[in-house]
Structure formats: C-alpha cells, structure tokens
C-alpha positions as CSV (number, residue, x, y, z in Angstrom):
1,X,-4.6,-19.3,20.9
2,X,-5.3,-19.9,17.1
3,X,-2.1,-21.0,14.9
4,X,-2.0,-19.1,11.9
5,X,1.4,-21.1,9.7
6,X,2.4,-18.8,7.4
7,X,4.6,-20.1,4.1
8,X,6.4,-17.5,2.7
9,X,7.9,-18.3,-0.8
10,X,11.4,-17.5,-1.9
11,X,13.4,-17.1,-5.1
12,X,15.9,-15.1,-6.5
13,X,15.5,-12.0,-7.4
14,X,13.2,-11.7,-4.5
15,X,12.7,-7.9,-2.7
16,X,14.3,-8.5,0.9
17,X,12.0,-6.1,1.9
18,X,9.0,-7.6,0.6
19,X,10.3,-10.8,2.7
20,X,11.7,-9.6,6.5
21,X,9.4,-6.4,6.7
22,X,5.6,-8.7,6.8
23,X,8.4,-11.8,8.5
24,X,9.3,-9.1,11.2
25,X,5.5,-8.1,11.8
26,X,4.2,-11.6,12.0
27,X,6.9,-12.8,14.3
28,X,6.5,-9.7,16.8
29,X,3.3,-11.2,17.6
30,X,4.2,-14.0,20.0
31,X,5.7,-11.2,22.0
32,X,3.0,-8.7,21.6
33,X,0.3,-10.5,22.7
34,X,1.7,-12.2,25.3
35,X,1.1,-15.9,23.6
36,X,2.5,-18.9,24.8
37,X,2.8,-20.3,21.4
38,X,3.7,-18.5,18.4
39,X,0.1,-17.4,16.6
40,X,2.2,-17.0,13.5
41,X,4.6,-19.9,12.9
42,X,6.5,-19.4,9.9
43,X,8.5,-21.2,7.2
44,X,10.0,-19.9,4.1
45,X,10.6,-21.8,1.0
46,X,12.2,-22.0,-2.6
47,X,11.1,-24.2,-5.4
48,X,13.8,-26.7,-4.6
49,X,15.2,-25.8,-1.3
50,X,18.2,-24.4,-1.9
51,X,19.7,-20.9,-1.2
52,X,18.1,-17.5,-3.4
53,X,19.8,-14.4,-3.7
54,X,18.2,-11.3,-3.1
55,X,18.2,-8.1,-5.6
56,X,20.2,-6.5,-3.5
57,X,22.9,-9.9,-3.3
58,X,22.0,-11.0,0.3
59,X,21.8,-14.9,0.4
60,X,18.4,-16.5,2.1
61,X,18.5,-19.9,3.0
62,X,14.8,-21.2,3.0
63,X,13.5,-23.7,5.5
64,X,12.7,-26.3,2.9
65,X,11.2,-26.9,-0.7
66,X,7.6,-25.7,-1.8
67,X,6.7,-29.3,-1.9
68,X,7.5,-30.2,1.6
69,X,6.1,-27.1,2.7
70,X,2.8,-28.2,1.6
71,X,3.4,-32.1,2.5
72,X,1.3,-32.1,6.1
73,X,-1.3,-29.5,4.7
74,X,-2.0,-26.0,3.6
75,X,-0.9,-23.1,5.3
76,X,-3.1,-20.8,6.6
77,X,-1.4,-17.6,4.8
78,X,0.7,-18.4,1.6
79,X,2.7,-14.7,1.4
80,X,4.6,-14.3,-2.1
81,X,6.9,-11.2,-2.3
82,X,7.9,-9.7,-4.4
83,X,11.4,-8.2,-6.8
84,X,13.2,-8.3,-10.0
85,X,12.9,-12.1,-9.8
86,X,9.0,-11.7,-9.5
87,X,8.7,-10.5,-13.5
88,X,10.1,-14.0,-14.7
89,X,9.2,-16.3,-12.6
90,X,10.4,-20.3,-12.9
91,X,7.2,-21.8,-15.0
92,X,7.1,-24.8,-12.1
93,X,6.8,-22.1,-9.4
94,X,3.7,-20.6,-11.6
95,X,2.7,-24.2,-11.9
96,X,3.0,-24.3,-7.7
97,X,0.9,-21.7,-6.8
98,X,-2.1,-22.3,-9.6
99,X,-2.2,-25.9,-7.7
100,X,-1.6,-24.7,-4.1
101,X,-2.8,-21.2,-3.7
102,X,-6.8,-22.0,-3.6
103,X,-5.6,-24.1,-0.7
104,X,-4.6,-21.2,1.2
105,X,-6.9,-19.5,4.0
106,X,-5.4,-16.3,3.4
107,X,-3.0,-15.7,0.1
108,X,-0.8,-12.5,0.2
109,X,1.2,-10.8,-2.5
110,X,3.5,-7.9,-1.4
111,X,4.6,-5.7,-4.1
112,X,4.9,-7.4,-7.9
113,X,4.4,-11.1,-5.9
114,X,0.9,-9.8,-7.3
115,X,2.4,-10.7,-10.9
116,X,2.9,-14.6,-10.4
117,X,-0.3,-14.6,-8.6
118,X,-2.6,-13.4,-11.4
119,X,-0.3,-15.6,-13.3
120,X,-1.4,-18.5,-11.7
121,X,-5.1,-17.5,-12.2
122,X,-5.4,-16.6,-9.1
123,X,-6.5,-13.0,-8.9
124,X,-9.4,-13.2,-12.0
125,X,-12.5,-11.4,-10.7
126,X,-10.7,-10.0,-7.9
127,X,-9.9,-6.7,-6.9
128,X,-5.8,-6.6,-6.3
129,X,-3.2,-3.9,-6.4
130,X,0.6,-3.8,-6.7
131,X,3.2,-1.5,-6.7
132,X,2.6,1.7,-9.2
133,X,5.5,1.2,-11.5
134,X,3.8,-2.5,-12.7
135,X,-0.4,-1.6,-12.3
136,X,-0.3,-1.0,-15.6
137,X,1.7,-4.3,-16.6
138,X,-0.9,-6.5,-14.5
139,X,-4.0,-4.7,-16.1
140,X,-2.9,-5.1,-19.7
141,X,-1.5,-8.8,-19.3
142,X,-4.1,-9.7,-17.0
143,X,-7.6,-8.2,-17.9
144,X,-9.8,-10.5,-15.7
145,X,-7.8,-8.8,-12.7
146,X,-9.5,-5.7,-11.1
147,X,-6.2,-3.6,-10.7
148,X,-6.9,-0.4,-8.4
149,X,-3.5,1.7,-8.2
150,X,-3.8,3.8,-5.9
151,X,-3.8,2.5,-2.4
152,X,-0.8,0.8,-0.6
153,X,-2.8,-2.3,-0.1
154,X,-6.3,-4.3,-0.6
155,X,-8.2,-6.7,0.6
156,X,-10.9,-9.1,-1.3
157,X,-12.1,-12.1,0.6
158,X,-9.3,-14.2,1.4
159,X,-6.9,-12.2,-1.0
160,X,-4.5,-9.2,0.0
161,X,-2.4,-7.9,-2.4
162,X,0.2,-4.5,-1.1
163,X,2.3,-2.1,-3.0
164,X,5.5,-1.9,-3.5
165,X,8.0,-3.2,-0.7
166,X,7.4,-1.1,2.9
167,X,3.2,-1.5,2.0
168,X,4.0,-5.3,3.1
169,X,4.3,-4.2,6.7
170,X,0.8,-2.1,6.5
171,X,-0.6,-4.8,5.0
172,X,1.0,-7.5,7.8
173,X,-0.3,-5.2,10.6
174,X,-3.6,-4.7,9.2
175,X,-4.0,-8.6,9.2
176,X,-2.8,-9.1,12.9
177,X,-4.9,-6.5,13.9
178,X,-7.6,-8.1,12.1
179,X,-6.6,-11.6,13.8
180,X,-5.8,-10.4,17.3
181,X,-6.6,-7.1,17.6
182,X,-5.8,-3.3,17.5
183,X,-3.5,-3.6,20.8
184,X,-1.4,-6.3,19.7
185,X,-0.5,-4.8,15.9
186,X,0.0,-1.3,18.0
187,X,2.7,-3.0,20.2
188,X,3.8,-4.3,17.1
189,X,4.3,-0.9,15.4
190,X,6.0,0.5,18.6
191,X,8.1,-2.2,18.4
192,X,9.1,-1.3,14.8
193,X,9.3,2.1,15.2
194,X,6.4,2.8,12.1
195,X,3.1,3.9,12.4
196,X,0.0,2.0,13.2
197,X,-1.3,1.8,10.5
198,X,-1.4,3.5,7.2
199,X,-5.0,2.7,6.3
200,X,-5.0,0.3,3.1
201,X,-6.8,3.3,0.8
202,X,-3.7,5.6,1.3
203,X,-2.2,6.9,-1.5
204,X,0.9,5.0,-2.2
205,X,2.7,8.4,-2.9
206,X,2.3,12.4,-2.8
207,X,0.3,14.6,-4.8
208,X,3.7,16.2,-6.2
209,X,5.2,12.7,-7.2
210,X,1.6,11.5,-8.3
211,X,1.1,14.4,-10.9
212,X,3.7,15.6,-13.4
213,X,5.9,18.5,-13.0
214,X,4.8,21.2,-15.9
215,X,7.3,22.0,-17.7
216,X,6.8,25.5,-17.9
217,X,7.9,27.7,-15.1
218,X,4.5,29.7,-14.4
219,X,3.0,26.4,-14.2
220,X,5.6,24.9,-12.0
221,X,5.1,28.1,-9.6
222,X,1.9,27.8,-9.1
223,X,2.5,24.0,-8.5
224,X,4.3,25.1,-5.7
225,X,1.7,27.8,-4.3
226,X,-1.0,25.7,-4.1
227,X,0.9,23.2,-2.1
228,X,2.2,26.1,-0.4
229,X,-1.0,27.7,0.3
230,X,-3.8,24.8,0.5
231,X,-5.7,27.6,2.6
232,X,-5.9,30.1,-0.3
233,X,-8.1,31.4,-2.9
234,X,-7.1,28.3,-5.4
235,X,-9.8,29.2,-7.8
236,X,-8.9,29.0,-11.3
237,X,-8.9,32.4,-12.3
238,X,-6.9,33.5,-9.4
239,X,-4.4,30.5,-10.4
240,X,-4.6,31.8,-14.1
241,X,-3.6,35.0,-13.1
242,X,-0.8,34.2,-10.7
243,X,0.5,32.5,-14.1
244,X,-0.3,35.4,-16.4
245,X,-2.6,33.2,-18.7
246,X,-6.2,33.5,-19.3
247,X,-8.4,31.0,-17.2
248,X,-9.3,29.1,-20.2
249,X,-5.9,29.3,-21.3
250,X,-4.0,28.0,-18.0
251,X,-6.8,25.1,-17.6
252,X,-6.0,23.7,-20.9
253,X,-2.0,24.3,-20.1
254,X,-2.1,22.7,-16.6
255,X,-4.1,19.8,-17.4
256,X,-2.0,19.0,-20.4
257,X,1.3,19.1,-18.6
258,X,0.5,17.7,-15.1
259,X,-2.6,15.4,-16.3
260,X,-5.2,16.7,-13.6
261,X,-6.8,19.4,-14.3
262,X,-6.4,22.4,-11.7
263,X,-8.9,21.6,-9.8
264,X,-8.7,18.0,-9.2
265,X,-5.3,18.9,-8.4
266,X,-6.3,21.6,-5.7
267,X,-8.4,18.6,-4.5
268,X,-5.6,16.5,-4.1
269,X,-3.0,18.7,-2.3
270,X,-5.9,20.0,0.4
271,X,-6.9,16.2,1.0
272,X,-3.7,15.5,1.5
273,X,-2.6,18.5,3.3
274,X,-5.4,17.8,5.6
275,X,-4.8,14.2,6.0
276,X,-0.9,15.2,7.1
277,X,-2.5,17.6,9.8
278,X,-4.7,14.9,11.4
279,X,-1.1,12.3,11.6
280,X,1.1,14.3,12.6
281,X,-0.6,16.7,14.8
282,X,-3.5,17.4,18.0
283,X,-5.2,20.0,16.4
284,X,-8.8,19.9,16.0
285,X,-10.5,18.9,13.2
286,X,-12.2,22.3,13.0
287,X,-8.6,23.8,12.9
288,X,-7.6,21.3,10.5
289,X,-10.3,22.0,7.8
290,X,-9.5,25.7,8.4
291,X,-5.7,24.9,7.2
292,X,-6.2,22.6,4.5
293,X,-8.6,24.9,2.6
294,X,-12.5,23.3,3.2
295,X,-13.8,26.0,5.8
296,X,-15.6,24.1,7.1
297,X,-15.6,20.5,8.8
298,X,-18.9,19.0,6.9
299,X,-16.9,20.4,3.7
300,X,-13.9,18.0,5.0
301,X,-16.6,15.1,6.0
302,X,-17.5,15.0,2.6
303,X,-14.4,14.9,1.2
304,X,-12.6,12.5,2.9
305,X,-16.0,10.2,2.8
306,X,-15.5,10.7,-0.9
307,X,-12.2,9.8,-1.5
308,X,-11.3,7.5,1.4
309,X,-14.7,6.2,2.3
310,X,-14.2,7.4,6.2
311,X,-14.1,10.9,8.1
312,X,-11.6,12.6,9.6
313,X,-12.3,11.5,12.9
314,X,-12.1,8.1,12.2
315,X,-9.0,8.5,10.2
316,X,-7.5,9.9,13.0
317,X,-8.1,7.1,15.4
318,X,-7.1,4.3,12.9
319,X,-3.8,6.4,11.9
320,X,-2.3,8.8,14.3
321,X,-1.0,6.3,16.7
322,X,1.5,7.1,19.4
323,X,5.1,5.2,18.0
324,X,6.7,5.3,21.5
C-alpha cells in the first residue's frame, strides 16, 4: 500500500482540536483498512523542537524540529492547525512554510492554520475557506485569496483548507476516502463515533445562528414559525400579516434586522429542514419534500442542485451513514 507521511506543525497557541481530531482520523487508517504498514505515518513538529502549549494549557511534545522534518524529503501532506497562536505566528515559521509548502503533495489548513498559509503566499489564486469568525480577516488582508465562507471545508488542487476546529475531521475523512476509499473512512467514522461525512459544501452553522435575531418581537415570532412550520404558507404577505405589518413594510423590517430578506430566509430554513430529514431519518424523498415545504421532489432537485451542486438522493448516500 501507498505511504502517505503526513507532517503536522505545532506551536503554541495551537487548537488541540485542530491537531488530534485529523491525527485521530489519519491514524485509524492502518486499522481500518486492514494495512500492514501504516498508509499515514505521521510526525508532528515545532519550529525548534521543543514542547508548545495548547490554548486550552495542554503541553505537546513534537517529534522533532520543522527542519528535520523536512531533512530526508517532503511530506506528502503538510497539515497546519490551527488556534489563538495561529493569528501571530513566529515570522521564521511564515518564513518555513513560504519555502516548504510548494513542496508538499497535499497542504492542509484546519481552521485559522488557513491564516499563516495565505501568509506564506500560499493560497493566492486559490479558492480556501476558514473558520467564519476570521473569513472576513483572510479576505481583507489577503485579497489574491478566494475566501468562500460558507462550507466546513474545500478543496482546490492539491490545497484543502477546513473551518473551524471539528471541520478538520470532515476534511481528514474526505481525504482518506479519497485515498482509500468510502469503506475505509466509514470504518473510520464508526470508529469515532461521527458521521461519515458531512459533505465539504455544508453550512458550517444553522440558519438561526447564520442570520440575526430581529430585534423586534413580531419579527422574532415569525423567526420562529417559519422554522417551526417549513411546510407552511411562508409567503410574504401571509408572514406580514402574522407580524401585523404591511408586506412592504415587514420586507424592508426583516431584511434590515436579520440581513436576508424573507424569502432567502424561507429558502434557507426549508433547505436545511430538508437536508436534516434526509440525515437523520428513512423517509422518502417524496415525504421529505412534502415536510420541508417544496411539494414536490423536482422542486427539491432543483434546490439542493442549486445550493449544494448535488440532489437529494445523492446527499443521502454520501451523508446519512450508519455510526454503529
């Protein structure tokens, strides 16, 4: 079987997370595909060496330096985390990667480890994302970056960059599914206890934590109704009148307090309602568009094509996996 070394680069400040969950994936894989060697040897390493503490205060001892790592050749995947210690990183570490990282078959970044990578110059003209709280930060400091926000993790050629901290494990799975196959990241995931696999274009959070909360209580009702009730009449001027505004009224309102208007919101909540329905439960996708609102299943097709660039069907297949 193919060796795939995989460096993983340490310092402090670093997300534990961002460092055991991928570690944990990658070293599963010996046992779940039956290898006699280990397909993903791995080393971790610190600038010099020495010992990093975590965000959290756990102490990681690293393997060796960054420059010995690197001493007998490349590794295949160079995975930098990500943390606290990720938004000011040690210039020579920056200096590291900007000569390293091209060298890399596969370069990683989970959560702000996207940060020092576009840094290093290593993300210009690629499409990356990181974890919501810092898209914003890597798009204004680094305009030659294509930063999508939304999803929990992408891929562009050789370069995979997740969201924030448990999106490293998605990401980890999707690549030893990619490298060994579907039944091998499913034992995997078993193994773990998580699903196999959120799909990379998942939303890295809700509808109700993606939108704001109005701050008017009419508004913040019939927040809750149309998550409530994605089956429903969810036209506007039924909306404006469960509010006791006029429809031009409650558009303006709603799209000024939650920044979508109604019904991109309505959208939103049904996609997700329906995408919920087709994880979590058997019923047919007939049933399932019935539920979330689309009446119909080509209505669902298209919306899910739209917004996820798959159907339903599929998304069922590559998501609700059996964890036990």
């Amino acid at each position: 079987m193919t060796q795939r070394p995989v460096l993983v680069v340490l310092f402090d400040g670093v997300q534990s997370l961002d460092v055991t969950g991928p570690v944990e994936v990658f070293h599963g894989a010996a046992w779940a595909s039956g290898a006699a060697e280990e397909p993903y040897p791995i080393r971790t390493a610190s600038l010099d060496g020495g010992p990093v503490r975590t965000g959290s205060g756990l102490r990681i001892l690293p393997d060796t330096s960054l420059e010995e790592a690197v001493a007998d050749g490349p590794p295949h995947t160079l995975l930098v985390p990500g943390g606290e210690g990720a938004r000011e990183a040690d210039p020579a570490f920056v200096d590291w990667l900007r000569a390293h990282g091209p060298d890399a078959e596969r370069l990683v970044s989970v959560c702000t480890g996207a940060l020092r990578l576009a840094e290093a110059g290593l993300l210009d003209g690629h499409r990356a994302t990181t974890h919501w709280m810092a898209c914003e930060h890597l798009a204004r400091h680094h305009p030659g970056v294509d930063v999508d926000p939304d999803p929990i993790f992408v891929r562009d050629g050789r370069i995979a960059t997740s969201a924030g901290v448990t999106a490293g494990i998605d990401l980890a799975l999707a690549l030893v599914e990619e490298d060994l196959g579907r039944e091998a990241a499913l034992a995997i995931a078993r193994m773990l206890v998580v699903f196999l696999r959120r799909p990379g274009n998942q939303a890295q959070f809700s509808v109700q934590l993606a939108a704001q909360t109005a701050r008017r209580e009419p508004l913040r009702d019939v927040q809750a109704w149309i998550a409530e009730h994605p089956d429903g009449d969810l036209s506007v001027d039924r909306l404006a009148a469960r509010a006791r505004l006029s429809p031009r009224h409650f558009a303006r309102a709603f799209r000024a307090e939650t920044g979508v208007t109604p019904g991109r919101y309505v959208d939103r909540i049904r996609l997700e309602h329906a995408r919920r329905l087709l994880e979590e439960t058997s019923r047919g996708v007939e049933e399932v568009s019935r539920a979330a609102g689309y009446g119909t299943p080509e209505a669902m097709r298209r919306a899910f094509v739209k917004a996820l660039g798959t159907a339903p069907a599929d998304y069922r297949r590559r998501f609700h996996a059996p964890v036990s």
